[in-house]
N, C-alpha and C positions, 0 to 999 in steps of 0.2 A: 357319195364320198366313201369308194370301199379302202379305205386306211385300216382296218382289221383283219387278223386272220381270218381264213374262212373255216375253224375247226370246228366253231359253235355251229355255222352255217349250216357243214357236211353233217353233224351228230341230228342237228333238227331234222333234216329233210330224213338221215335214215328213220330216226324214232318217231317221226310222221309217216313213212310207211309201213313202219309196225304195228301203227294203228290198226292201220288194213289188216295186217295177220293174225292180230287178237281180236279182229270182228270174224274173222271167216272161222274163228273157234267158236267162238262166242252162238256165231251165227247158225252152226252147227247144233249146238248144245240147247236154244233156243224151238229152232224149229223140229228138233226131236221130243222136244214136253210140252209144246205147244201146237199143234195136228189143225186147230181150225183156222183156218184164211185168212177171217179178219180176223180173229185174236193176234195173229201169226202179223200181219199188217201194224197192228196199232202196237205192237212191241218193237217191232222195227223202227219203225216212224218214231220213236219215242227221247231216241239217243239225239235226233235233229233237234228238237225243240231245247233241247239241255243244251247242245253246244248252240246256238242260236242265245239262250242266253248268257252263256259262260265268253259268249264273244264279245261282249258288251269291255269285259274288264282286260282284253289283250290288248298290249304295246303299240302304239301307234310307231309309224316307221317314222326314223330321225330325217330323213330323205324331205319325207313330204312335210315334217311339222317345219323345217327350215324353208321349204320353198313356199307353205302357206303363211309364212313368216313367222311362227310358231317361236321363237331362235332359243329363249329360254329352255323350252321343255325339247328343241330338238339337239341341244347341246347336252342336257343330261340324260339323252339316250344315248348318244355316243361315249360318254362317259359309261353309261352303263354295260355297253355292246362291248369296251374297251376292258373294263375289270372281266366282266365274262370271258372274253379271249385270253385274259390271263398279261394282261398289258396298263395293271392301275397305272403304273407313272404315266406311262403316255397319255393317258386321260386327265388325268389331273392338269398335264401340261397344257390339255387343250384349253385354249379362250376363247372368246368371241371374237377377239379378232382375226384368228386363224380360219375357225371355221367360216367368217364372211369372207375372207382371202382365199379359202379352196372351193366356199362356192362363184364366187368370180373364174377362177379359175377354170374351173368345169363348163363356167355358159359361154366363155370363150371358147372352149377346148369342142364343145357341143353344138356351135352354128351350124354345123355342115349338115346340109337333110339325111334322115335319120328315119328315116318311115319304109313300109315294105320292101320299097328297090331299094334298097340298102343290103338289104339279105340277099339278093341275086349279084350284087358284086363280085370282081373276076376274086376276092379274097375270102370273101362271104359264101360265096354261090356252094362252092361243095360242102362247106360245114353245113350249110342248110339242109343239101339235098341230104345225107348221111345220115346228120339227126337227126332227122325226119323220119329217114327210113328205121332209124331202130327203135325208134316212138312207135312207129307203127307196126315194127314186126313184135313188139312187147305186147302191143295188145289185139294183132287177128290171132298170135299163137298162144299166151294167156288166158283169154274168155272163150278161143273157141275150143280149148280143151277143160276148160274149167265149168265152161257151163251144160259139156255132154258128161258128167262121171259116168253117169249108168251105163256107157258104153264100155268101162271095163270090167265088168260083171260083177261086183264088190258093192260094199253096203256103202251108199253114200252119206251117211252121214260119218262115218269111222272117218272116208275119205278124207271129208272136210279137215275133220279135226286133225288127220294127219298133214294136209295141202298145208293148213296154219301152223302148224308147227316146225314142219318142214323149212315153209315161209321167214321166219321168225326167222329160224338159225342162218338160214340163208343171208338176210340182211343182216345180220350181225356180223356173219363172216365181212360183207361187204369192207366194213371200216377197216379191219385189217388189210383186204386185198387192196383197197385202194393206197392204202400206208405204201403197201409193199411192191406192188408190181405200178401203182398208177391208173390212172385214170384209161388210155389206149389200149395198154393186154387186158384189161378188168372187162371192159365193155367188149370188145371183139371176143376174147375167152368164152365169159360169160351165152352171151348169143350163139357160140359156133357149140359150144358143149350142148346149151338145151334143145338144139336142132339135131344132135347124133344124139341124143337120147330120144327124141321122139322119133327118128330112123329107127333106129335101132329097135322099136317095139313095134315096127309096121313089120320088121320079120320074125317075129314072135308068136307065136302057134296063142290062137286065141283062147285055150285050154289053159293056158300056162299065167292065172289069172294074179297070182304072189307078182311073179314077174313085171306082169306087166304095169302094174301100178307102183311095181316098186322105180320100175322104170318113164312113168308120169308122173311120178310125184318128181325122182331126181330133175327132171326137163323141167317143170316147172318152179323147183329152188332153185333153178339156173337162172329164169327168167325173172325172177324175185332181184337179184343178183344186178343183171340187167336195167331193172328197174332203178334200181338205186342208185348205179352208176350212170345212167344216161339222165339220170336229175340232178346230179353233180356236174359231172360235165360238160351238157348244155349249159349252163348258167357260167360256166370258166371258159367256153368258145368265144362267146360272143361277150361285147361291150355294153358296159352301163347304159347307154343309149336303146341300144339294141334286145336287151336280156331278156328282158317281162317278152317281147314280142315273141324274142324267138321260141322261148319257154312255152307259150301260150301254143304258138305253129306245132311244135313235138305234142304238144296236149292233145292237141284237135285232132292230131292225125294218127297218137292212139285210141282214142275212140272212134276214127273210122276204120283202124283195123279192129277193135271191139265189135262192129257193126260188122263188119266181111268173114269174123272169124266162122264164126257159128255156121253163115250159109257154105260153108265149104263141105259141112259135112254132107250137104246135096249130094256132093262126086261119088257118095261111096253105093250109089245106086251102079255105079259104073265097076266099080272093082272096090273090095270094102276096105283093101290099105290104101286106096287113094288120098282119102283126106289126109292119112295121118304122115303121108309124104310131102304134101303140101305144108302142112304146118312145121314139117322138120328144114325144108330148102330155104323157107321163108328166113327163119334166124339165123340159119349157115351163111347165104349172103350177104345179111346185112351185117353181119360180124365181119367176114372177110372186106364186106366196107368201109365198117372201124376203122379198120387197117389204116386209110386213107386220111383221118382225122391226126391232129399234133399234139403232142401231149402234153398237157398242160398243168402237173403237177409242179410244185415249188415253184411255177411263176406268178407274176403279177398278174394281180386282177385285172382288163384290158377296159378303160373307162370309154374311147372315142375309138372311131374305123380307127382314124390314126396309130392308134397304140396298135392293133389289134397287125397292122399292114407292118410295125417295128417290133413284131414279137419276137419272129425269129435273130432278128439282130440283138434285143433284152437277153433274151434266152442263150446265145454265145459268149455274151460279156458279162451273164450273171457270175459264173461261177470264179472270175475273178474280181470281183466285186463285193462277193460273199452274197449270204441269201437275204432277198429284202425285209427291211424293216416292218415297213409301213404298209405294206400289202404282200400277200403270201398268201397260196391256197396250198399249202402246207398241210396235211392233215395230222 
């Protein structure tokens, strides 16, 4: 039942990426006063066990406590998901008879199969391949420049601390860009920019060591960028039937370019800007791919294929309609 804004939605997934960039500080600052292995191990390992128990006491989703029939405790999460978005009355309005009316609603709305070939659809099939591709060009050009620093002759742990911080601001800017330019110039921007910065340091005299980092750190708050926006936007392509999946599909297939990033620097036995050419094309086309995706700012959140096949007809009659109530990915 996505009837709420998605502003809380967008804020979580950023400041759960920020996570990420106050570890890679963190992580920095860590393995510089801590030198032995396993010391160095069981301090890392350490943060799992705390969120492992700190998981204990987080929100169950309203989604599942209404479909395990939960209906009490999954109505007053919607209520609560409702005053966070900044919409008490409309919460307040909600009863139980509404919500058992729009989940009827929805299991009508959701008979149609709804499993993998769903995503190859003649309306599906390209958002799939696209998000895919910038899942994956986030993460062979990410870890395979992230996890060579020493190749820019600089002290790696400075680096760190600088990648993190860099990081940080980067996602932050994200909320604004996505305000302001949307979700389509954010994500193709984004990726075409951190691919001309890591061009652009393949023709950089390797002497020129300020430079070059200062131009790997930029490429990579590109991709920080990147990140952020292609976790928003997958999740606004595809339909409530559909979302977890396709989310999961962009997951898998940046940790297979995690996995392919690193072996690229093989190439550079052949000519030593080769890798770094490779990692700059890789984000440039799959930005110019962007391109190809619909932008999905200020519309409706899409619950079935159905909605998803009438977007662009929503999306022509919104604006005389005004902006939706009840669902809005409005940031």
């Amino acid at each position: 039942m996505e009837w709420t804004s998605t502003r809380a939605r967008v804020l979580a997934m950023t400041f759960n990426s920020l996570g990420y960039s106050f570890g890679m500080v963190l992580m920095a600052a860590v393995a510089y006063g801590v030198r032995d292995w396993a010391r160095l191990q069981l301090a890392v390992s350490l943060p799992f066990f705390l969120c492992f128990v700190y998981s204990w006491w987080l929100a169950e989703s309203a989604r599942w406590l209404l479909i395990a029939g939960r209906l009490e405790q999954g109505l007053r999460e919607l209520q609560r998901a409702a005053a966070i978005n900044g919409r008490r009355a409309a919460g307040d309005a909600l009863t139980m008879e509404v919500v058992l009316s729009a989940m009827q609603e929805e299991l009508r709305a959701s008979r149609a199969p709804a499993g993998l070939g769903s995503l190859c659809t003649a309306r599906l099939g390209l958002r799939t391949a696209v998000s895919m591709l910038c899942w994956f060009a986030f993460g062979f050009t990410f870890f395979g420049l992230a996890l060579d620093l020493q190749a820019l002759g600089s002290d790696v742990f400075l680096l760190q601390v600088l990648m993190g911080a860099v990081d940080t601001a980067a996602k932050l800017g994200t909320l604004l860009l996505l305000g302001r330019l949307g979700r389509r110039p954010t994500q193709a921007a984004s990726l075409a920019l951190a691919g001309l910065c890591i061009l652009a340091n393949a023709l950089v005299p390797r002497d020129m060591r300020p430079l070059r980092s200062a131009l790997a750190l930029l490429g990579l708050g590109w991709l920080g960028v990147a990140f952020t926006c292609v976790s928003v936007y997958t999740g606004e392509l595809f339909p409530t039937v559909l979302r977890m999946t396709a989310v999961g599909l962009g997951q898998m297939s940046a940790r297979g370019g995690a996995i392919l990033g690193p072996l690229v620097r093989l190439l550079g036995v052949y000519h030593p800007s080769l890798p770094l050419l490779v990692y700059g094309a890789v984000p440039v086309l799959s930005g110019l791919a962007a391109l190809l995706l619909p932008e999905t700012q200020n519309l409706p959140l899409p619950d079935t294929i159905q909605d998803v096949q009438n977007q662009s007809v929503k999306k022509a009659t919104q604006g005389a309609r005004g902006p939706s109530v009840l669902k809005s990915t409005q940031l």
